[in-house]
C-alpha positions in Angstrom: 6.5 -26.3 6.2 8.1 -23.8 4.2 11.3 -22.0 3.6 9.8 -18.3 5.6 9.4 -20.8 8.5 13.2 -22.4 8.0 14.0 -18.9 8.0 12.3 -17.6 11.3 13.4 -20.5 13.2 17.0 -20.0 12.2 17.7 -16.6 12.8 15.5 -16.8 15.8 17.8 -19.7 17.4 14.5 -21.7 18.0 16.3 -24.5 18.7 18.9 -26.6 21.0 22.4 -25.0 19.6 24.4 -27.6 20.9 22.3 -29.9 18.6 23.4 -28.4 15.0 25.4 -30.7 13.3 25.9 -31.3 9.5 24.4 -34.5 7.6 28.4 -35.6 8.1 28.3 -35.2 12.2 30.2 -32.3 12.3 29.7 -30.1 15.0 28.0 -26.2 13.5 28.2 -23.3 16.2 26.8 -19.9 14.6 29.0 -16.7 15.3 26.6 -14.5 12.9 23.3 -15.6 11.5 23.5 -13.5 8.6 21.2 -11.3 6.8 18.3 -11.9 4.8 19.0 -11.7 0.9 16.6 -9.3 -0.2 18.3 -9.6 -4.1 18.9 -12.5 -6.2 20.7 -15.3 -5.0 21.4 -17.4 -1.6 18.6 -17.0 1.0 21.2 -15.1 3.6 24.3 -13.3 3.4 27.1 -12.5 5.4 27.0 -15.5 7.5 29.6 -16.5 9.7 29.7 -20.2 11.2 31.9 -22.4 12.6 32.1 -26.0 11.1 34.1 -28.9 13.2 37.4 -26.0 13.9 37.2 -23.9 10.8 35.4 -20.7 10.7 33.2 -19.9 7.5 32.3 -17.0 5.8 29.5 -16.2 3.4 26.4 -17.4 2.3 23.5 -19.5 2.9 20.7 -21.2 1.1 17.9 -22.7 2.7 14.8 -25.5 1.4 12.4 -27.8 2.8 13.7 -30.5 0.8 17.7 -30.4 -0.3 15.9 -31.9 -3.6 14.9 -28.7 -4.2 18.0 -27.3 -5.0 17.3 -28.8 -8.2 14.2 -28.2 -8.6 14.9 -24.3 -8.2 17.4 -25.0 -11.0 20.1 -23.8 -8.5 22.7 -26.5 -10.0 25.0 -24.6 -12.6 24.1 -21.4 -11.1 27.6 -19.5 -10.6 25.7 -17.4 -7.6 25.3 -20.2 -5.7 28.3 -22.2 -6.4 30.3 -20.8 -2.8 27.0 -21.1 -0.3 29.2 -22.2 3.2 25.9 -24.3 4.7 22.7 -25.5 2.9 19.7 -25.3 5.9 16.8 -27.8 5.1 13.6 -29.3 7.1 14.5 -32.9 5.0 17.8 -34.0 3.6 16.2 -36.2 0.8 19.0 -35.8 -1.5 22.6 -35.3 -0.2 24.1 -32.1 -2.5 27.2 -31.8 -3.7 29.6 -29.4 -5.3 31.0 -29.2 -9.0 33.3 -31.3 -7.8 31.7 -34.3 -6.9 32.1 -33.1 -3.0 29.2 -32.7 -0.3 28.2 -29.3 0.8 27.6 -29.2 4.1 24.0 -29.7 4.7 21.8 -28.9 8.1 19.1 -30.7 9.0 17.8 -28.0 11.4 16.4 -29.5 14.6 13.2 -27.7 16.0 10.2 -28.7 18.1 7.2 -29.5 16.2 5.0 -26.8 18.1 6.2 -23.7 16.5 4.8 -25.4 13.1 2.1 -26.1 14.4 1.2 -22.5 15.8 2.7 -21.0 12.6 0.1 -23.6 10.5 -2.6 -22.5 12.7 -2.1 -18.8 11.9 -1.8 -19.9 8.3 -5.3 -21.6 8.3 -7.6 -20.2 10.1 -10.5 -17.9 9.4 -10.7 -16.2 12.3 -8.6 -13.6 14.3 -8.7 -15.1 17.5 -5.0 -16.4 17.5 -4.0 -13.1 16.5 -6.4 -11.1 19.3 -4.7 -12.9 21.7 -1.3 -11.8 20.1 -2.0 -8.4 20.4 -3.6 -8.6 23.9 -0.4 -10.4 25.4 1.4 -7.9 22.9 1.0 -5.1 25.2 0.0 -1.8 24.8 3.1 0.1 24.5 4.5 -2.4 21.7 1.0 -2.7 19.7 1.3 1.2 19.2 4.7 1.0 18.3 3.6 -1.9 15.4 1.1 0.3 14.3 3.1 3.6 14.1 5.0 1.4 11.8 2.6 -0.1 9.6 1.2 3.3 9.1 4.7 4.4 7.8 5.0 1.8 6.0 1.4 2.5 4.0 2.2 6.4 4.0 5.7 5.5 2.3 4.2 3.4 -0.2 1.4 5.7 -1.1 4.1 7.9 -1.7 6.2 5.9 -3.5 3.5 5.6 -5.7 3.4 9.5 -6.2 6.8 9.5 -7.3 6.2 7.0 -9.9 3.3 8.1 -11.2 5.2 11.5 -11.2 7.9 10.2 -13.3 5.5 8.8 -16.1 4.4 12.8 -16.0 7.8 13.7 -16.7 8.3 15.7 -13.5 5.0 17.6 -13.4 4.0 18.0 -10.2 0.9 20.1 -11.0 -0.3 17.2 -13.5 0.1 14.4 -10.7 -1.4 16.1 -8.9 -4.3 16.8 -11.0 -4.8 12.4 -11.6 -4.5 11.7 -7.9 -7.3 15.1 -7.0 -9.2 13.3 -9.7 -9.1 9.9 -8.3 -9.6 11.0 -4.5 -13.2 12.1 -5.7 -14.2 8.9 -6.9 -14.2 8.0 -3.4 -13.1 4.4 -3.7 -15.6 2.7 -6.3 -15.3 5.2 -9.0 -11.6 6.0 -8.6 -10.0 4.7 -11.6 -13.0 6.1 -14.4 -12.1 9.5 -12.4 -8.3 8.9 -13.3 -9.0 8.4 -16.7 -10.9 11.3 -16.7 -8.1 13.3 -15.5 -5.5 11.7 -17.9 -8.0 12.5 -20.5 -8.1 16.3 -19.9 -4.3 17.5 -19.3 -4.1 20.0 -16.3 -3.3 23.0 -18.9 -6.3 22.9 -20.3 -8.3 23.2 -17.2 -6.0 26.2 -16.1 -7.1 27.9 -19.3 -10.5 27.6 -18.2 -10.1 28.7 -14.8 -12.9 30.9 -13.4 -15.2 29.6 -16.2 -17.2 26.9 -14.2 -19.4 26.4 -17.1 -16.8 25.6 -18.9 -15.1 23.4 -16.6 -18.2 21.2 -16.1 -18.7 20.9 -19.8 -15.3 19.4 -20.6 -15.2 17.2 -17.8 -18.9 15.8 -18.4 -18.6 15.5 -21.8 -15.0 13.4 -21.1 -16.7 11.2 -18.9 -18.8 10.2 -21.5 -22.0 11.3 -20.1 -23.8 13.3 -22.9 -24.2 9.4 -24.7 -26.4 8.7 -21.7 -29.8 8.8 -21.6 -30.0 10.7 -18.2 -27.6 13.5 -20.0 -29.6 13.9 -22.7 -32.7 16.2 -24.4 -33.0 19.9 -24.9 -32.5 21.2 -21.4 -28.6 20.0 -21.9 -28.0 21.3 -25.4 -26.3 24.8 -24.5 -23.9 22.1 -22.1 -23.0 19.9 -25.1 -22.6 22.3 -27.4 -20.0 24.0 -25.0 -18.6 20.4 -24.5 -18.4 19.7 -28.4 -16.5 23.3 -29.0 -14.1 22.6 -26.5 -13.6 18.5 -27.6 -12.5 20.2 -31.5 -10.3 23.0 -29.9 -8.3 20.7 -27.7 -8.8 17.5 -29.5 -10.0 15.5 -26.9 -11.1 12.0 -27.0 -13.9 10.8 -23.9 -13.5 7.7 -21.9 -15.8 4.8 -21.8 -19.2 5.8 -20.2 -19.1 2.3 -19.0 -16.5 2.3 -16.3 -19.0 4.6 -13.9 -20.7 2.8 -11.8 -23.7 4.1 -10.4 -25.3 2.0 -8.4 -25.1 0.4 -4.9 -23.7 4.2 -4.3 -25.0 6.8 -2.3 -26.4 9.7 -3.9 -23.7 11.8 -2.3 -21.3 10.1 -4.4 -22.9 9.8 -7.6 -20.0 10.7 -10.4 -22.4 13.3 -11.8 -22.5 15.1 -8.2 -18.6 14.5 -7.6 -17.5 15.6 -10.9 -19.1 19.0 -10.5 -17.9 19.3 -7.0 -14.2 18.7 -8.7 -15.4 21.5 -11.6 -16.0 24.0 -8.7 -13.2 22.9 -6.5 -10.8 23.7 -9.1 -12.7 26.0 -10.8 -12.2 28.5 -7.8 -8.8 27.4 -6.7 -5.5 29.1 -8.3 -1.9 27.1 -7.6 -4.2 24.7 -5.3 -0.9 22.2 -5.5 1.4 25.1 -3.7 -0.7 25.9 -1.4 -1.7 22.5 -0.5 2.0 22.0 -0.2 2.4 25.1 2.4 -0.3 24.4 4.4 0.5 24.2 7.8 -2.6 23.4 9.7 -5.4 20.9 9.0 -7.7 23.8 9.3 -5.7 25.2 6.5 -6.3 22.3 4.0 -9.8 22.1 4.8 -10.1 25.7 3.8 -8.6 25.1 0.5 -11.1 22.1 -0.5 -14.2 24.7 0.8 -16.2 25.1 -2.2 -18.5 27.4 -0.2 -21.7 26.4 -2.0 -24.7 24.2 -0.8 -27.7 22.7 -2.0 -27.4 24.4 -5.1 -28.4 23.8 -9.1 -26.8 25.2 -11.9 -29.2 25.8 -15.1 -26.4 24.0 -17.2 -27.0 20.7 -15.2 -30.6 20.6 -14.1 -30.7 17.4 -12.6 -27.2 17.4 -10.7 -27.4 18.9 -7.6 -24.4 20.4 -6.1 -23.5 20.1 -2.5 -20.5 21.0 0.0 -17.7 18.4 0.7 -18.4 16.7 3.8 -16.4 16.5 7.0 -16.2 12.6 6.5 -15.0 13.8 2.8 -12.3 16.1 3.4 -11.1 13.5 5.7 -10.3 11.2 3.4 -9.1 14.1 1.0 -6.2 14.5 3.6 -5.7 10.7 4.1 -6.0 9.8 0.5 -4.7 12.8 -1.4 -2.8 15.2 1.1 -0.5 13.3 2.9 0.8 11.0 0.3 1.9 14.1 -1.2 3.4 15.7 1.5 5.2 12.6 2.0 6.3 12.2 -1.5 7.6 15.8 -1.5 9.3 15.1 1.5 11.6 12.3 -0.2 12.1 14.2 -3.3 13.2 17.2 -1.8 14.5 15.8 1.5 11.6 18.0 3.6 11.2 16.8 7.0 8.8 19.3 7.8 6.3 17.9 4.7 6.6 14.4 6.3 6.1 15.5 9.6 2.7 17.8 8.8 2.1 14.3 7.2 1.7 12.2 10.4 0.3 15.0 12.1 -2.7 15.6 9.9 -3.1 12.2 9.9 -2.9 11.6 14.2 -5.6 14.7 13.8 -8.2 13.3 12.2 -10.3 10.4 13.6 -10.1 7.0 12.5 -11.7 5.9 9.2 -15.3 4.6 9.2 -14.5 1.5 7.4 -14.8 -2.3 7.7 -11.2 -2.8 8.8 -11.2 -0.5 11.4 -14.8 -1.6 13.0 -13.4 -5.5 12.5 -9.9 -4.2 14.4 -12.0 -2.3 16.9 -14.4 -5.5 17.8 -11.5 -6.9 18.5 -10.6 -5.0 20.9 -7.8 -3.3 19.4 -8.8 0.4 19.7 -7.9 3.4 17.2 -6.8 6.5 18.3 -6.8 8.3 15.0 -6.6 7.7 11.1 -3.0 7.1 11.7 -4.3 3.7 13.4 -6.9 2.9 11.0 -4.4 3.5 8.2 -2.1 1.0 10.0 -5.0 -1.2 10.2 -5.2 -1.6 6.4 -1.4 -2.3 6.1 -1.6 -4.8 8.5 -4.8 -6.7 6.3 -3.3 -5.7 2.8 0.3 -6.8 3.3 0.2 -9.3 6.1 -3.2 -10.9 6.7 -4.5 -11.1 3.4 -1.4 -12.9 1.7 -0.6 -14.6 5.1 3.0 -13.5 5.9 2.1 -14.2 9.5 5.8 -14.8 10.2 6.7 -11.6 9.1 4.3 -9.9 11.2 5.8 -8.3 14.9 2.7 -10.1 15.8 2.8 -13.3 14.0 6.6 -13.6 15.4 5.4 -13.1 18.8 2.6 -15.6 18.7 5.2 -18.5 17.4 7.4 -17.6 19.6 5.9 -17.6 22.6 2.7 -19.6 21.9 5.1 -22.9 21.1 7.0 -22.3 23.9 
């Protein structure tokens, strides 16, 4: 028993009306259920009930226990002193106002079944409660659920933007830069390739456009890599001693070799190979930001993240080979880096067109290749595009995971109709 359950149960009327009555047997009819309190203070506002003849307006509290009212230090609080109806599972200790008075208290009657379901989707391991959910869901309402989820994840990704662009005072172009950065770490390496970024302002690698050389230097040298063995010896002397001119001039300070992590990866995504994929990529692209920005197709943006060069070595880095960005790769560019920014530029500058490009690059491409979306998909719950396997991951991360079950469309349907 907890209070999310009091809550569902209440405002879905999952119980015999005629049976409310107050710990004082007097009769409760509700007129309005109210509105979850999403701020401090009562559980639910703008409640409207009717208690024995007289109609009340405001708010209400709800706990397992009315003890707890107490125990949530609730007593002296002025923002609770005016609640119209305390809702509790147990009545354990009667409450009463500042004025010696009882508040009217609700022991709210329910059948034991929808706790049982909802405890059953609390504890166990497996998703067959929930498979069945979706299956009896329907198809028309589980693509609805996810269309949502996968707002809801695109919105908070770019949510996310617009904090992160605040810390940069504004600079698109430099938030940019971090989150570019961090989409080539590919997952296991993202946050070393942030810091890299945040360790090499933007400006600087705009003055050192067109100088690859240069490019790969700094960024190497940032990540630390010249203090490892595998970066070291004469064949990357001319390299360092690029690196070590640049460090003095802009008066850099490299990150902690440590944070890479190198193995259990795939060559293909070694940091040394993805860094100088990133040294090219912006190497060769001018106001890449803009004209990610504009883009209007997906062929577009995969144009813009061609770095046009295969299977090839640079004499500055021997022993890094340099290869194109994979389709798989500029996938997840555009789901990890593309469309959180045209989303986040669509709620700054109130574009609907970014937001829509947004979705659509994201119903164009096919659905990750990840363990969510193969679980979700054994399941029998199919994924038309990355739009679904995005929704997929909203769905574990926020739901599943911490176990709001009865705040899932899904959850809610399987308490509902499973106890009934």
């Amino acid at each position: 028993m907890n209070e999310k359950l009091l809550s569902f149960i209440w405002f879905n009327r999952l119980f015999p009306q005629s049976a409310l009555h107050t710990t004082q047997g007097e009769s409760i009819s509700i007129i309005k259920p109210g509105y979850t309190n999403t701020d401090s203070g009562p559980d639910i506002t703008d409640a409207q009930i009717r208690i024995g003849s007289i109609v009340w307006a405001g708010k209400i509290e709800l706990h397992v226990k009315s003890s707890h009212w107490q125990l949530h230090n609730h007593d002296g609080d002025p923002a609770y002193s005016n609640i119209i109806l305390h809702i509790v599972f147990h009545d354990d200790k009667p409450l009463k106002d500042n004025k010696g008075n009882l508040v009217p208290t609700l022991v709210l009657p329910f059948e034991q079944k929808y706790a049982e379901v909802y405890n059953s989707l609390l504890t166990t391991k497996d998703f067959d409660l929930c498979r069945c959910g979706f299956e009896r869901f329907g198809e028309l309402k589980t693509a609805s659920f996810l269309d949502r989820l996968a707002s809801d994840r695109l919105k908070s990704k770019a949510l996310d933007v617009l904090n992160e662009l605040k810390l940069n005072n504004g600079d698109w172009k430099e938030t940019f830069w971090h989150y570019l950065s961090a989409a080539f770490g590919f997952g296991k390496n993202a946050l070393p390739f942030k810091q890299l970024a945040q360790s090499v302002p933007f400006t600087i690698v705009e003055k050192n456009r067109h100088q690859i050389s240069n490019i790969a230097a700094i960024f190497f040298g940032q990540a630390g890599f010249f203090s490892l063995k595998k970066f070291s010896g004469e064949k990357y002397i001319d390299i360092q001693r690029e690196y070590y001119y640049h460090k003095q001039k802009y008066n850099l300070t490299s990150i902690d070799p440590s944070v890479w992590k190198f193995s259990g990866i795939r060559p293909v995504n070694f940091p040394d190979r993805r860094i100088l994929q990133l040294s090219v990529l912006v190497g060769r692209s001018e106001n890449l930001f803009s004209k990610v920005m504009e883009a209007e197709t997906l062929s577009d943006i995969f144009t813009l993240f061609d770095i046009n060069i295969n299977n090839q070595k640079f004499p500055f880095l021997p022993d890094t080979l340099l290869t194109k960005l994979g389709n798989e790769t500029l996938n997840l560019l555009v789901i990890n880096l593309v469309c959180p920014f045209l989303y986040a530029y669509s709620l700054y500058f109130k574009d609907d067109n970014a937001a829509q490009r947004a979705v659509s690059f994201l119903e164009q491409i096919p659905p990750e290749n990840n363990s969510v979306t193969k679980f979700m998909v054994s399941q029998g719950i199919q994924a038309r595009s990355a739009l679904d396997s995005q929704a997929f991951l909203q769905l574990r991360n926020e739901y599943c995971r911490p176990k709001r079950c009865i705040e899932c469309q899904v959850g809610r349907y399987i308490v509902i109709n499973n106890a009934i």
